[in-house]
C-alpha positions in Angstrom: 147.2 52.4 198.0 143.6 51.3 197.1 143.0 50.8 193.7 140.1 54.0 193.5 142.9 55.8 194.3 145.7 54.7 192.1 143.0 54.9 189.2 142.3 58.4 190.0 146.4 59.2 190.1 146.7 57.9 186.6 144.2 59.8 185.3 145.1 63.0 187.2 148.7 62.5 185.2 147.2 61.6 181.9 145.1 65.0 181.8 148.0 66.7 182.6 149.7 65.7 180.0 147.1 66.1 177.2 147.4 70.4 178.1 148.9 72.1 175.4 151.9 74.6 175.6 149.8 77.6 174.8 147.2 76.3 177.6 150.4 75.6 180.1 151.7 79.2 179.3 148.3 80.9 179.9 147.9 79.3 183.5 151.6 79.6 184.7 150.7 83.9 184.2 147.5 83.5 185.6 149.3 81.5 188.3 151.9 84.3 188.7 149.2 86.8 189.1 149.1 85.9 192.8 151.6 85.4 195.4 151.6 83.8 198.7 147.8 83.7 199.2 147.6 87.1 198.1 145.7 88.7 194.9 148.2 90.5 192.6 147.8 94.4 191.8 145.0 95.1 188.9 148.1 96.3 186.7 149.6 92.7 187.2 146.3 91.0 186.8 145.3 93.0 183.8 148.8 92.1 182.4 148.5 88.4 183.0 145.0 88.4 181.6 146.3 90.2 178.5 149.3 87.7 177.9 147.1 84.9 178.5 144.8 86.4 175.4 147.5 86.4 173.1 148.7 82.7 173.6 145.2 81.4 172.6 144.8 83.9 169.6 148.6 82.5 168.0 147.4 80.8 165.4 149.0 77.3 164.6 151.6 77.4 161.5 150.8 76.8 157.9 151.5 73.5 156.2 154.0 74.2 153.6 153.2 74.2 149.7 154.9 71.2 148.2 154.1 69.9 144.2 153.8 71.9 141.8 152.6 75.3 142.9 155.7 75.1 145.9 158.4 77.7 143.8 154.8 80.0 142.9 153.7 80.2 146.7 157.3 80.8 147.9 157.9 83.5 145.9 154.8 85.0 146.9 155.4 85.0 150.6 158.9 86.2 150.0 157.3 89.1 148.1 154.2 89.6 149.7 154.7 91.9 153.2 153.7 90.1 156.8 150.9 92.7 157.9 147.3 93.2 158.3 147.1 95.9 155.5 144.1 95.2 152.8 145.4 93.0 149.5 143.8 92.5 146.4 144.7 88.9 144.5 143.2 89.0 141.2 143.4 85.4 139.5 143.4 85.4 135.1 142.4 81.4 134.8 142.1 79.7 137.7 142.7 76.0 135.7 141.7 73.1 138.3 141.2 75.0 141.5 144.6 73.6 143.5 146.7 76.5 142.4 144.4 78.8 143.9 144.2 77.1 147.0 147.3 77.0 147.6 147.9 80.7 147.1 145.4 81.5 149.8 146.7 79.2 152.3 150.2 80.8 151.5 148.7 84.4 152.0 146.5 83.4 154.9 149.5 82.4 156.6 151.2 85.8 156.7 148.3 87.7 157.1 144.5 87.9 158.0 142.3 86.3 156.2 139.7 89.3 156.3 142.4 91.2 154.7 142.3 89.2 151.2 140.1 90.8 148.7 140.3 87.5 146.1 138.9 88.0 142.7 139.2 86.0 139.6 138.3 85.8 135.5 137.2 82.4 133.8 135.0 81.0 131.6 134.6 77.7 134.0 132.5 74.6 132.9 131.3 77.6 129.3 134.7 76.9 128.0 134.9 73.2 129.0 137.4 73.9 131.9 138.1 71.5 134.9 136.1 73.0 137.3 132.5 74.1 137.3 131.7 78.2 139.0 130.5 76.2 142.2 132.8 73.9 142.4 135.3 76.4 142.3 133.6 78.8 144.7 132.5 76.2 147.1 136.5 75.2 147.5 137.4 78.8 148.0 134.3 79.2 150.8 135.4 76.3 152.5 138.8 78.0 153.1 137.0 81.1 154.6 137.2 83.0 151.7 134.4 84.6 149.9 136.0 85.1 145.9 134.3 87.6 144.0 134.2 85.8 140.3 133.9 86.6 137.0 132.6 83.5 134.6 133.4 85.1 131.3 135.7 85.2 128.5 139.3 87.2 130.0 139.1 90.4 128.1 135.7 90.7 129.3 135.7 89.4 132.5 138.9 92.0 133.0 136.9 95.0 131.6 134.1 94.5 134.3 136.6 93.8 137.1 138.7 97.1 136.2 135.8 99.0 136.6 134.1 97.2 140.0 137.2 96.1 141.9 139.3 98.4 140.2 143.6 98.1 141.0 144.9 95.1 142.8 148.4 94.1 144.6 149.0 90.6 143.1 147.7 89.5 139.5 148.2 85.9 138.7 148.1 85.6 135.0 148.2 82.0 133.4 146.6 83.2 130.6 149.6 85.5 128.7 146.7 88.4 128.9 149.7 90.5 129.2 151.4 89.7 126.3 148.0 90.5 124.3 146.4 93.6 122.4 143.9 94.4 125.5 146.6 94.8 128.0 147.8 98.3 127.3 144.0 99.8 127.2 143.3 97.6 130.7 147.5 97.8 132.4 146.6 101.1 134.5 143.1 99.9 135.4 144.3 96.7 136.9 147.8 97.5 138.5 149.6 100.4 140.1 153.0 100.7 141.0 153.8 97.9 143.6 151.5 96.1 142.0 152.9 92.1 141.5 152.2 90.1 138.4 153.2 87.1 137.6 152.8 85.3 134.7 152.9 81.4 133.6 155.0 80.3 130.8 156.1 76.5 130.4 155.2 76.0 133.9 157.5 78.5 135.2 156.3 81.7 136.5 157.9 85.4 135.4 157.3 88.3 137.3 156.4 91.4 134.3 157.3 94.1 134.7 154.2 96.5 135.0 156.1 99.5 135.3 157.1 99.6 131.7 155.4 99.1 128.1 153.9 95.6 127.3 155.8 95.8 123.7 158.9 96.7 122.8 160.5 99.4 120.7 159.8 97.1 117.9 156.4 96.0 118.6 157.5 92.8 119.9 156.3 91.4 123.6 158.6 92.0 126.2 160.4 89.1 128.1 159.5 89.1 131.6 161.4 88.6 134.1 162.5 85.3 135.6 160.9 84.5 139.1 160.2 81.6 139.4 
């Protein structure tokens, strides 16, 4: 064998091997769209074609969530159903960005990404916190989200969300809004029943329960409900 052509049968193999399994897929049902010479029936080809589509649009999995926000982003995509229905995530203090971040991932995982509606309440760099409005919205852009913030003190950031945004699916509270005096006027403007909320306490989170009254019979907060 000359050595052009044992150079070209070493490549030929090493191309073969860099094809992925979705790309290996996609040409074995092209390839089985003929037979013997002959060109398959428009159903079959149609078929084939349509198969083909769906092994490049498979999207590759999601890293998982390990640290600190791992038990949080479980529970979530435990709770949170697998489908392309609209969800509104509304964030109360957003701390240093990561938590966030890793929410998204989480949800973006189970479902599309132009289904999350992300908003979120904080005062940012005005209340000395450790991560400045674009910092914060440049990490969120970069994940191919586009947040809709709120860079004011919670009560009032909350007011102007309840009546723009209006309810949402999943409220992320590390704040303890819902332990405080505003959160019976703001409860029905915010969340409906379904609606998830999950509060922060000791680095733990609770789910509350938004069904029910904030206080008690005695005028006490409520104890949430352990989650996480």
């Amino acid at each position: 064998m000359s050595l052009l052509k044992l150079w070209n049968s070493i490549r030929g193999r090493g191309n073969e091997d860099a094809e992925s399994g979705a790309v290996e897929t996609a040409s074995a049902v092209g390839s089985s769209a003929e037979t013997n010479g002959h060109k398959a029936s428009p159903e079959k080809a149609e078929q084939a074609s349509k198969t083909a589509g769906a092994v490049s649009k498979v999207a590759p999995s999601a890293k998982r969530i390990q640290g600190k926000n791992a038990a949080l982003c479980n529970l979530i995509k435990k709770s949170i159903a697998a489908d392309d229905r609209s969800l509104r995530v509304l964030e109360i203090g957003v701390g240093d960005g990561s938590r966030s971040a890793d929410v998204l991932r989480t949800l973006m995982s189970i479902k599309p990404a132009e289904s999350i509606h992300y908003s979120a309440v904080d005062t940012f760099e005005m209340g000395d916190g450790p991560i400045s409005l674009r910092d914060f919205n440049r990490l969120l852009r970069g994940l191919g989200v586009h947040p809709q913030l709120f860079p004011m003190p919670v009560v009032i950031g909350l007011t102007r969300l309840a009546h723009t945004v209006g309810q949402v699916d999943l409220i992320l509270d590390s704040q303890s809004f819902h332990e405080s005096a505003d959160a019976g006027r703001l409860l029905s403007k915010l969340s409906r029943t379904g609606t998830l909320w999950l509060a922060e306490r000791g680095g733990r989170w609770d789910q509350v329960d938004v069904g029910g009254p904030i206080n008690d019979s005695a005028g006490k907060p409520e104890t949430p409900r352990r989650a996480a």
